[in-house]
RODO-2510 file (C-alpha; in nm, 4 decimals, decimal comma):
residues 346
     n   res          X          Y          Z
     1     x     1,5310    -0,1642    -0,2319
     2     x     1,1764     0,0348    -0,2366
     3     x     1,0677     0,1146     0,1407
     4     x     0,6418     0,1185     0,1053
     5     x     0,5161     0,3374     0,4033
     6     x     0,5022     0,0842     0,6400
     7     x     0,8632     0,0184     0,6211
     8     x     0,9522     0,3715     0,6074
     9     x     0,7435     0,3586     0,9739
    10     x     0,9818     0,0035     1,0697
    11     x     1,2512     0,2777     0,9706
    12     x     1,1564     0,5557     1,2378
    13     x     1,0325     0,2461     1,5083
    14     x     1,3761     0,1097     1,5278
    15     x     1,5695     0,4412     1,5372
    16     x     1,3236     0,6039     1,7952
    17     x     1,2885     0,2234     2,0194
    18     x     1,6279     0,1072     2,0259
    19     x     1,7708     0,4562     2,2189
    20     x     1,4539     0,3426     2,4375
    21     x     1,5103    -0,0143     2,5426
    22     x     1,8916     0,1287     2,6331
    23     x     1,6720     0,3793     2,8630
    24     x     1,4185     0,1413     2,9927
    25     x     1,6904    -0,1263     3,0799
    26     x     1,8224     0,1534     3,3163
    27     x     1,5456     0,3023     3,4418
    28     x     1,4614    -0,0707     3,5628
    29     x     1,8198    -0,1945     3,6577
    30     x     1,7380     0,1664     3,9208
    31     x     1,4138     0,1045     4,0477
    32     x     1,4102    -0,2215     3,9969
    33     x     1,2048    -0,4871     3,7683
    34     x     0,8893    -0,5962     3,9577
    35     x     0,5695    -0,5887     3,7733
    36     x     0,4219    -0,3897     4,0057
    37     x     0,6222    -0,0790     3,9699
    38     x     0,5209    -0,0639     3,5832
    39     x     0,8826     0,0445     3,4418
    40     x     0,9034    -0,3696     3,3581
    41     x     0,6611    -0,3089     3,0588
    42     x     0,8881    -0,0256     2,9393
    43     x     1,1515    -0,2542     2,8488
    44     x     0,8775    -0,5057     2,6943
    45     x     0,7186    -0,2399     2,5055
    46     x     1,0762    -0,1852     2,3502
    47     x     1,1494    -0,4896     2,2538
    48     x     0,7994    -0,5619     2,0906
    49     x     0,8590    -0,2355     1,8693
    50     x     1,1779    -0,3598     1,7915
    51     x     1,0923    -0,7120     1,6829
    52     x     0,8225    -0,5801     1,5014
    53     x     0,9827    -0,3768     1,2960
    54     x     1,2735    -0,5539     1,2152
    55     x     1,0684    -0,8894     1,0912
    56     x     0,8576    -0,5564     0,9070
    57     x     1,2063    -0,4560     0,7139
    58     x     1,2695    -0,8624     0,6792
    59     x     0,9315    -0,9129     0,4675
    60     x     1,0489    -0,6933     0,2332
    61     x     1,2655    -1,0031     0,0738
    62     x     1,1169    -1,2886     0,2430
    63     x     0,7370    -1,2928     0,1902
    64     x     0,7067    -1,6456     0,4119
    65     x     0,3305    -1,6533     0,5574
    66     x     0,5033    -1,7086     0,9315
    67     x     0,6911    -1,3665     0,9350
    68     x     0,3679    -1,1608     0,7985
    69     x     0,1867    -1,3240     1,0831
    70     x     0,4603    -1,2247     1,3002
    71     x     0,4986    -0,8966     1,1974
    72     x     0,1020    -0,8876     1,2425
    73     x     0,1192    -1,0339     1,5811
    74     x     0,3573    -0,7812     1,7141
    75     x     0,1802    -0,4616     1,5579
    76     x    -0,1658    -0,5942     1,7216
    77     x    -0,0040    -0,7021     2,0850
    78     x     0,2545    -0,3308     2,0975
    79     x     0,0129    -0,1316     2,2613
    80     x    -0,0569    -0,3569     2,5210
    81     x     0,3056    -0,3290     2,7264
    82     x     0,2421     0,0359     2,7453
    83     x    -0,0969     0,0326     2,8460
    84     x     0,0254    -0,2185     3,1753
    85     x     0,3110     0,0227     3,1708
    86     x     0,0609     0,2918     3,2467
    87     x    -0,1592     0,1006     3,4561
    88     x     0,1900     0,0165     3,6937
    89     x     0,2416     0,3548     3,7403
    90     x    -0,1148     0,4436     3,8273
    91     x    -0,1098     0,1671     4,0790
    92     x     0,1925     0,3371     4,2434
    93     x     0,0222     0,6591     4,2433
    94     x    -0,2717     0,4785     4,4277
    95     x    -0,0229     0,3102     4,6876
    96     x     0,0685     0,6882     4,7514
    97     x    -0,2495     0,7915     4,8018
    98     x    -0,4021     0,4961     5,0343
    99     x    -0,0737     0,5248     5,2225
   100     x    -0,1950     0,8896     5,3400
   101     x    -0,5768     0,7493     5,4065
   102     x    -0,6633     0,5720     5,6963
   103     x    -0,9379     0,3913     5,4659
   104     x    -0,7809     0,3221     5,1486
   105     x    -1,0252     0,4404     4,8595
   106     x    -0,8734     0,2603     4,5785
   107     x    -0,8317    -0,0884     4,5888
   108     x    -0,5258    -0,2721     4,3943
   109     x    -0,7562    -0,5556     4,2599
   110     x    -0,9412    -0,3234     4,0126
   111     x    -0,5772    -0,2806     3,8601
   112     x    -0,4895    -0,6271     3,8532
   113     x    -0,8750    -0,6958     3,6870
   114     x    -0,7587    -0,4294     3,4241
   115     x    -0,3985    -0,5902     3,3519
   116     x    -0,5847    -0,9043     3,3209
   117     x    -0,8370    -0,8051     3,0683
   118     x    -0,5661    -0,6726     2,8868
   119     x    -0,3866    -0,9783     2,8862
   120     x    -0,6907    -1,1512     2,7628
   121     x    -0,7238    -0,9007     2,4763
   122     x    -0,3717    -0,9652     2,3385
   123     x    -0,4226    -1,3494     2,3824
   124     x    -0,7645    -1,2998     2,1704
   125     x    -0,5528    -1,1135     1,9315
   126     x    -0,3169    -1,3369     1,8592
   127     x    -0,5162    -1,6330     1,8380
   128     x    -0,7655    -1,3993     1,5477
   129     x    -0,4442    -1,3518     1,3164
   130     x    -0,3768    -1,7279     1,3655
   131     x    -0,7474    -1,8069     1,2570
   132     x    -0,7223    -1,5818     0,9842
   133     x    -0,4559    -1,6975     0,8331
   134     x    -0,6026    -2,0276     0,8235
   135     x    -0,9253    -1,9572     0,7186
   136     x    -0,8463    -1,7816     0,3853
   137     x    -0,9219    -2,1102     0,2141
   138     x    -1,1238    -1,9419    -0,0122
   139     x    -1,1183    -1,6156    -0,2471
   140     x    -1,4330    -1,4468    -0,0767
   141     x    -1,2492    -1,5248     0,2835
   142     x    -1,0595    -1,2120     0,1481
   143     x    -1,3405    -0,9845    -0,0283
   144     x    -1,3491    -0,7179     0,3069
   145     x    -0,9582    -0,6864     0,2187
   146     x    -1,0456    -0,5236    -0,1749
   147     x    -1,2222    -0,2672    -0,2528
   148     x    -1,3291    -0,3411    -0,6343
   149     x    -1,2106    -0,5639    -0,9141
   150     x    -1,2735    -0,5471    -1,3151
   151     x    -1,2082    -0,7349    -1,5724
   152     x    -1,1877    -0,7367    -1,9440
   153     x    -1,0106    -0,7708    -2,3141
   154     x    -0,7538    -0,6509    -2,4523
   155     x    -0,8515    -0,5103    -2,7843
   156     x    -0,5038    -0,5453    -2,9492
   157     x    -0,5579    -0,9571    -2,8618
   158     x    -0,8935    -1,0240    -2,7901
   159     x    -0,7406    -1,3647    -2,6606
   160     x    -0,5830    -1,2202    -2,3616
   161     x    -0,7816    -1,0675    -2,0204
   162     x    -0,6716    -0,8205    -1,7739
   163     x    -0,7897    -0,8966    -1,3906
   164     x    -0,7618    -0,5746    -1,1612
   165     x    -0,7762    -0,6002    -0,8249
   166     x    -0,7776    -0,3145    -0,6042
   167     x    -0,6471    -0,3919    -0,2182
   168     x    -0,7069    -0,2098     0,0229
   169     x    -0,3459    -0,2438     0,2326
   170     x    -0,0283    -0,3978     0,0960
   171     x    -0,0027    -0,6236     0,3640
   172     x    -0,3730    -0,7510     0,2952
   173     x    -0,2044    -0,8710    -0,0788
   174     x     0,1305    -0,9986     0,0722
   175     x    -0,0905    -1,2165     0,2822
   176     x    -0,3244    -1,3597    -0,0011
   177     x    -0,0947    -1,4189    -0,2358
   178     x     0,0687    -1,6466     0,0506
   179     x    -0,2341    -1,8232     0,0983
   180     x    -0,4048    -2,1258    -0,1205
   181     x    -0,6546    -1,8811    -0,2684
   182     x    -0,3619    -1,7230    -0,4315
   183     x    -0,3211    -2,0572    -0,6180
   184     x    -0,6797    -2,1277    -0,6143
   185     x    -0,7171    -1,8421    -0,8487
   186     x    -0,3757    -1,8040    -1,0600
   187     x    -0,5581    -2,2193    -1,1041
   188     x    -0,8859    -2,0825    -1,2285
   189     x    -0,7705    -1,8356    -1,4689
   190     x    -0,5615    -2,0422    -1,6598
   191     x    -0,7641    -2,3000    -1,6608
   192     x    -0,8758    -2,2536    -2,0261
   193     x    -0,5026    -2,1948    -2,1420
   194     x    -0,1702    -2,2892    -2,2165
   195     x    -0,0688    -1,9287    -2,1699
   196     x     0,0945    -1,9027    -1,8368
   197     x    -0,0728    -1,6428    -1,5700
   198     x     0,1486    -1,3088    -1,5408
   199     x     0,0925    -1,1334    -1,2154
   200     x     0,2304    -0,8047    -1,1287
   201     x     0,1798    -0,6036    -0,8347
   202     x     0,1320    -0,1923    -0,9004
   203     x     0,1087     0,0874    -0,6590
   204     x    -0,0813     0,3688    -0,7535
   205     x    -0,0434     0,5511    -0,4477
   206     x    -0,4054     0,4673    -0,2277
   207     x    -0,5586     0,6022    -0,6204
   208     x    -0,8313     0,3624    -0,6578
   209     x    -0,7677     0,3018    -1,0249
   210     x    -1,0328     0,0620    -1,0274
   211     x    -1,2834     0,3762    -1,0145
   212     x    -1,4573     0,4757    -1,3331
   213     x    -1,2768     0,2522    -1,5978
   214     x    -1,4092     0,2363    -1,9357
   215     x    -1,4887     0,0554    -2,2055
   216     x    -1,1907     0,1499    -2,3732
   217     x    -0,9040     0,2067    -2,1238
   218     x    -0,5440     0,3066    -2,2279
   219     x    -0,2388     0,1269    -2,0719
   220     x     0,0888     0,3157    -2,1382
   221     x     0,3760     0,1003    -1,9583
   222     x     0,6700     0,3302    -1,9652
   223     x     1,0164     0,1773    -1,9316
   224     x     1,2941     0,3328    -1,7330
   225     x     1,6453     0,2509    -1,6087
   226     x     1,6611     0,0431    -1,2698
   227     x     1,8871     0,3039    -1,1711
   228     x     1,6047     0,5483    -1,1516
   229     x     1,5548     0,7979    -0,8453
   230     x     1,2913     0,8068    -0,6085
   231     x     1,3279     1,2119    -0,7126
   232     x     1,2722     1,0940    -1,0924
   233     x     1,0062     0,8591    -1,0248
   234     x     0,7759     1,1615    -0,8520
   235     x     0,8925     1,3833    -1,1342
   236     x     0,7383     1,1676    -1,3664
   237     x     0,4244     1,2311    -1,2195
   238     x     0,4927     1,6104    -1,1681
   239     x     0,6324     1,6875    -1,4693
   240     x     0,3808     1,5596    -1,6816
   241     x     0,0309     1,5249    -1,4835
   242     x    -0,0716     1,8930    -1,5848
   243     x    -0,0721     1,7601    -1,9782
   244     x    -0,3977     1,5439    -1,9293
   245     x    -0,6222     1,8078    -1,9899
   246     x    -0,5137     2,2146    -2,1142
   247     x    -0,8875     2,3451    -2,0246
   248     x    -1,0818     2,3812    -1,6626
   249     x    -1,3987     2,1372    -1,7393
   250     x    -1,6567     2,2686    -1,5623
   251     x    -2,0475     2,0830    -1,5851
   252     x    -2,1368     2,3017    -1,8862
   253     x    -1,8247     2,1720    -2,1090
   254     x    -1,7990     1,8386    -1,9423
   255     x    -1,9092     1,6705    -2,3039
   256     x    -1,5683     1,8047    -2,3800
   257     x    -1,4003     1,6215    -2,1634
   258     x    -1,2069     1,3184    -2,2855
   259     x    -1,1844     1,1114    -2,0186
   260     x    -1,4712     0,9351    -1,7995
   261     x    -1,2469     0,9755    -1,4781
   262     x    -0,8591     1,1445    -1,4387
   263     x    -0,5617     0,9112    -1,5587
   264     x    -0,3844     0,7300    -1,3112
   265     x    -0,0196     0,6503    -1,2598
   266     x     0,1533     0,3441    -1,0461
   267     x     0,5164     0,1636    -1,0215
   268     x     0,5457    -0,1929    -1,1234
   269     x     0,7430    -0,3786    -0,7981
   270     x     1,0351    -0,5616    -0,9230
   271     x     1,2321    -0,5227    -1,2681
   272     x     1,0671    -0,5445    -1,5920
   273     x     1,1877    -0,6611    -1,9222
   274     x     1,2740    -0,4638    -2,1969
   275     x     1,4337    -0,5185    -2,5086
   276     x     1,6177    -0,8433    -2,3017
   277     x     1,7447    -0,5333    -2,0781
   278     x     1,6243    -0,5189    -1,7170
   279     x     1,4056    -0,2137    -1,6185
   280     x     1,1660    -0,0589    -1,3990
   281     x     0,8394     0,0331    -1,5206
   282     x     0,4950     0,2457    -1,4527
   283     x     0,1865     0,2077    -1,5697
   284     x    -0,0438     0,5188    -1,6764
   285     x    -0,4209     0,4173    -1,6906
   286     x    -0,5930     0,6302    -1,9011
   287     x    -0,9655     0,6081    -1,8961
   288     x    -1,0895     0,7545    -2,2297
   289     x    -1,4640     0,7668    -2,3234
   290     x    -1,4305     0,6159    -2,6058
   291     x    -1,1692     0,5661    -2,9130
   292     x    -1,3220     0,8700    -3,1017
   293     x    -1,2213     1,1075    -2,8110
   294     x    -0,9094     0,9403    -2,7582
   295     x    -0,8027     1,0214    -3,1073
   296     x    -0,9513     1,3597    -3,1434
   297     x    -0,7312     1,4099    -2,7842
   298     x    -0,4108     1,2906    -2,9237
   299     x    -0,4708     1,4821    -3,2768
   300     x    -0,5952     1,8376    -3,1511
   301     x    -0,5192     1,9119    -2,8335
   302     x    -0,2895     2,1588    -2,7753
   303     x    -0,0844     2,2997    -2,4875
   304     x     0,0174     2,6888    -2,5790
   305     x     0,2866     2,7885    -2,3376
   306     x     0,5820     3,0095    -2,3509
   307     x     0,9076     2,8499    -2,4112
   308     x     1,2291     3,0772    -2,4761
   309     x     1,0480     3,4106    -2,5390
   310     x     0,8328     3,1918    -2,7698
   311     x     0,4643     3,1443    -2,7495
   312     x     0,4459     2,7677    -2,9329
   313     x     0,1218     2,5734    -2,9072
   314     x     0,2643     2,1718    -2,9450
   315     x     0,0236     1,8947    -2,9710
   316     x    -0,0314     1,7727    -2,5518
   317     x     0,0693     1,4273    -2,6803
   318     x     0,3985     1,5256    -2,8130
   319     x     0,5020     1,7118    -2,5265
   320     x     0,4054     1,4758    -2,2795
   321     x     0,6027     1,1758    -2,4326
   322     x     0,8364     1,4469    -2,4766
   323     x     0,8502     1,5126    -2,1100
   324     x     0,9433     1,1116    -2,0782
   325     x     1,1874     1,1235    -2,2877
   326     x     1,3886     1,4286    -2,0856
   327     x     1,3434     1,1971    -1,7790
   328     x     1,5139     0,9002    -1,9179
   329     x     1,2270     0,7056    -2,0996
   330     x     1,3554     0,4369    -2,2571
   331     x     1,0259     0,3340    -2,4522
   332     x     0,6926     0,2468    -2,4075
   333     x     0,4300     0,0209    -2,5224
   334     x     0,0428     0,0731    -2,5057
   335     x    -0,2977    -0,1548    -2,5046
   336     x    -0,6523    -0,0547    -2,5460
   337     x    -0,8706    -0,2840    -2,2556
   338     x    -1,2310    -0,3394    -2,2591
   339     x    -1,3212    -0,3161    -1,9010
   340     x    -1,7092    -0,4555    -1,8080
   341     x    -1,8172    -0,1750    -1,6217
   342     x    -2,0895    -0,3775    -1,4774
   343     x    -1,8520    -0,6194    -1,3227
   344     x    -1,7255    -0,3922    -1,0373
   345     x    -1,7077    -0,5829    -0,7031
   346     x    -1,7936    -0,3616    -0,4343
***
């Protein structure tokens, strides 16, 4: 199982929370549990970091539309148990001071207004994820969610389209593809097929990857064991990032350059196929001019380096599926995409 950074944060929640509650629950059970006295919100403040991150870990497997609107719920309403929390103890720390005035200068009604207010906000809250949720009816109830999307063909089989969508959270997607717009759409594109829709779900890592793609973009999906480590998977991106490009482009070589923007990489969630075997998979997105500098790229460039007293120039290609290879490659495939680069959704 692949924790995403909000479940690496449910992770730390529940480790730093639970020791909490078991605090708050005594601090209470000694001064006692009236509202008043502001250690009551402790405990609630616990168990609403608690809840909230265990339905976050639950999601992980069970992507039902109740327990992301749970898990939504209990992030937005958190904040407001310690706020009261903080509010109680003020409200002590004005009893303390009226008690020593014969006029008392702070009145306990503006801290009741405040814990009402607040109470009103995490009502408002909760009934805005609940509207939301219903609402998304439609595919533009969810365009503030994305940041861009392109489409095009793939050259190999003109018959076939790639949609890329770039979200913005991954919690925005796990709630959309929840929704009937999901289906509304998967609907729409297949609409003029027999070819079933394949969705797959790719994180590049907050890299928009919709950025700057060109007429002819390069997919490389390279195949790996499942048993693959988290150390491996950033190693593929360390160990072979640097052979994109051997020279510094500045503005007056730029026509040099081969690519319109940098290449991307991102992890396919789930297993993949290959050869009937299960695997894991990434995707490297590489956004070439055209096909003339893609293929003087792959035929000429070079990388010299030293390598066992040596000085060897190989061709950047080589070593870089090279570099793969030593990481436990088992294959890859490739497509050439025709992006519209006027279709960019903003």
């Amino acid at each position: 199982m692949v924790l995403d950074s909000w479940s690496i944060v449910a992770v730390v929640q529940l480790a730093a929370y639970i020791p909490a509650a078991c605090l708050a629950i005594y601090i209470c059970s000694v001064h006692g549990f009236s509202k008043s006295s502001g250690w009551y919100y402790t405990v609630t403040l616990s168990v609403f970091r608690i809840a909230g991150a265990a339905c976050q870990l639950i999601s992980i497997d069970n992507k039902s539309t109740g327990l992301l609107e749970a898990v939504m719920i209990l992030n937005h309403i958190g904040l407001v148990p310690l706020m009261l929390s903080t509010l109680g103890m003020l409200s002590r720390l004005a009893d303390v001071i009226n008690a020593q005035l014969s006029d008392p200068a702070i009145s306990i009604r503006y801290f009741r207004l405040m814990q009402l207010i607040m109470l009103l906000g995490a009502v408002f809250g909760i009934i805005g994820v609940e509207s939301k949720s219903s609402s998304g009816t439609s595919p533009s109830a969810w365009s503030e969610e994305w940041t861009h999307a392109c489409h095009g063909r793939i050259k190999e089989s003109p018959q076939d389209c790639v949609l890329l969508v770039n979200w913005d959270r991954t919690r925005s997607w796990l709630e959309f593809s929840q929704s009937d717009s999901y289906a509304e759409l998967l609907a729409s594109l297949g609409s003029h097929s027999d070819v079933p829709v394949v969705c797959e779900v790719i994180d590049f890592f907050r890299d928009y990857v919709t950025t700057a793609l060109s007429s002819h973009t390069e997919l490389k999906r390279v195949y790996f064991p499942p048993s693959i480590s988290q150390e491996t998977r950033r190693a593929v991106w360390d160990r072979v990032r640097h052979l994109g490009t051997t020279v510094a482009y500045g503005r007056k070589f730029q026509y040099r350059y081969p690519y319109l923007s940098t290449p991307s990489l991102g992890w396919i969630e789930g297993n993949v196929k290959w050869e009937g075997q299960d695997a894991v998979a990434c995707v490297w997105v590489h956004k070439w001019k055209d096909q003339e500098a893609e293929e003087k790229f792959k035929t000429t460039e070079r990388y010299p380096h030293m390598k066992d007293g040596e000085w060897i120039k190989p061709l950047t290609l080589d070593l870089f599926e090279q570099g793969l290879r030593d990481l436990g490659a088992l294959g890859w495939e490739e497509c050439h995409v025709d992006f519209d680069t006027r279709c960019y959704i903003p």
